[in-house]
N, C-alpha and C positions, 0 to 999 in steps of 0.2 A: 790685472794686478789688484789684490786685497786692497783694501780702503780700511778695513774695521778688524780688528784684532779682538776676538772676546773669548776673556780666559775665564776657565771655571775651576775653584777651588774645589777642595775635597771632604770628605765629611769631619764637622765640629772645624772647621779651619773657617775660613775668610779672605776678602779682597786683602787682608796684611800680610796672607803668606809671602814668606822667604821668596818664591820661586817667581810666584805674581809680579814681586816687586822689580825683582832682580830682571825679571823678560822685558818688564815693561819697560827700564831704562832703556836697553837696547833695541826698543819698535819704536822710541819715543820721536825721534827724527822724520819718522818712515809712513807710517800711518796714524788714523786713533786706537786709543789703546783702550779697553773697557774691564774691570773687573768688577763684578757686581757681588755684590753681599748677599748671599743664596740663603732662603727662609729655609729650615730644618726641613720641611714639609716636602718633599720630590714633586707633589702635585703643585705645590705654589711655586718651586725652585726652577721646575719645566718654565710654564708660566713666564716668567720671570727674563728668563732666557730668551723665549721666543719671541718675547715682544721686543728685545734688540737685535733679532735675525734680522738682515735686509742682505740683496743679491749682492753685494760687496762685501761680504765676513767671511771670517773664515775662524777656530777654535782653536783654542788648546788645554786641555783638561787633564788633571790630576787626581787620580786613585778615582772618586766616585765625581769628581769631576767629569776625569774620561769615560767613563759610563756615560753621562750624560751626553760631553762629545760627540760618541758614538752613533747615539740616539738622535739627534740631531742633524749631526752628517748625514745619517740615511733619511731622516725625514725631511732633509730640505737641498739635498746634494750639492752640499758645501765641503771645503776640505776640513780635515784637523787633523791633528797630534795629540795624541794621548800618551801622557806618562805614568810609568806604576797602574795602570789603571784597573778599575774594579771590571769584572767582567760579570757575574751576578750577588749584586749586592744583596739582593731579596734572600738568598743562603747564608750568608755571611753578619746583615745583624741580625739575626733571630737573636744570638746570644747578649743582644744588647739594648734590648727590650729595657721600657721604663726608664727611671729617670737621665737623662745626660745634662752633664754642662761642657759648651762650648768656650773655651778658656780664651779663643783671640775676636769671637761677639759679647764673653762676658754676658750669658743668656744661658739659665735653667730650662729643658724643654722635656718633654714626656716622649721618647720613641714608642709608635703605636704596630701594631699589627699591621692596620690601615698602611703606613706608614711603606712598613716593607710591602703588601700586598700591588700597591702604587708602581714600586720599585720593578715587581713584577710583569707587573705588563709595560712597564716601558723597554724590558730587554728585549733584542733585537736578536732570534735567532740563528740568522743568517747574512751575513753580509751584502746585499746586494752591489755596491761600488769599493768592492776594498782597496783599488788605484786612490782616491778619497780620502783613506785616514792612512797616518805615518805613525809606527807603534814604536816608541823606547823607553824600552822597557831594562832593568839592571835585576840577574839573577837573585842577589842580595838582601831584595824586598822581604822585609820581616814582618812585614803586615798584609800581603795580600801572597797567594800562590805565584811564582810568575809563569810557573810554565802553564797555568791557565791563558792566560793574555797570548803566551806564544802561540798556542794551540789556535785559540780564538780568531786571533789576527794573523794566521799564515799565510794569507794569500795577499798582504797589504805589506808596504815597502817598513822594513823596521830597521831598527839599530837593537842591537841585544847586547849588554856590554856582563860579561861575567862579574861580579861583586856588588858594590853598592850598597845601596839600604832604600828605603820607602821613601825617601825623602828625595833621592834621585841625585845620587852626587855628584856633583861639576855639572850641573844641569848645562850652563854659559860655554862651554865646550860644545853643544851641539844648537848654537841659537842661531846660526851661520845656514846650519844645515834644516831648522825649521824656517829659516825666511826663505830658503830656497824652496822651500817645500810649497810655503804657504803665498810662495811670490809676490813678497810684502819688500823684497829690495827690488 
């Protein structure tokens, strides 16, 4: 049984997301529950991460969160759940290079090349445990492709729900079905 629940937000967001807060009420009884405040930076964000890995956790990440998830999962063969998740973020911000602000850290930051290059070598070509990760994903996503994720994640147990948005609507509808997952009841 899980012992440590560590959810990872998604990019420009935080430990305040909607979704963060909302899981955490319902682990709250059951295990601990971690959401860490992730540095801009994927090389400090990894980092960061890792150093609250322990043989007891298990993930659950969102958009570039689940990217990370992913990365993770395979490099310490833990489980997770990934929703809406980014599958190569490294393609996806080129367009968003230079300045950002993060509106729920309230923090100005410079997206670097470096930045995504990072990004780059932390994807994970190939799944090797995809039993591992639980992919739900909702067609809807207006910020990431989903049939990327599908493709990506075919061979791992998922939920695909036709509509939705990036944000992942009714998340609390399937929290039942991540503690079964994550055998955190």
């Amino acid at each position: 049984m899980a012992r440590k629940i560590i959810y990872i937000h998604g990019f420009n967001s935080s430990e305040k997301s909607f979704k963060a807060k909302q899981f955490g009420e319902f682990c709250q009884a059951q295990c601990e529950y971690v959401v860490p405040r992730l540095h801009y930076d994927p090389r400090i964000a990894i980092i960061q991460l890792e150093q609250l890995i322990d043989k007891d956790c298990v993930l659950v990440g969102s958009s570039l969160g689940g990217f990370y998830a992913t990365y993770l999962s395979e490099r310490f063969a833990i489980k997770a759940v990934v929703v809406n998740p980014a599958i190569r973020p490294d393609k996806l911000l080129w367009d968003y290079l230079g300045t950002q602000y993060n509106p729920y850290q309230d923090i100005e930051y410079e997206l670097t090349k470096e930045h995504v290059f990072a990004l780059k070598r932390m994807y994970v070509k190939q799944l090797t445990t995809p039993s591992n990760i639980l992919l739900l994903q909702q067609t809807g996503d207006e910020v990431l492709p989903y049939q990327e994720a599908v493709e990506y994640y075919r061979d791992c147990p998922s939920k695909i729900e036709f509509g939705g948005d990036h944000s992942f609507m009714n998340f609390e509808r399937h929290f039942n079905r991540l503690a079964n997952f994550l055998k955190i009841n």
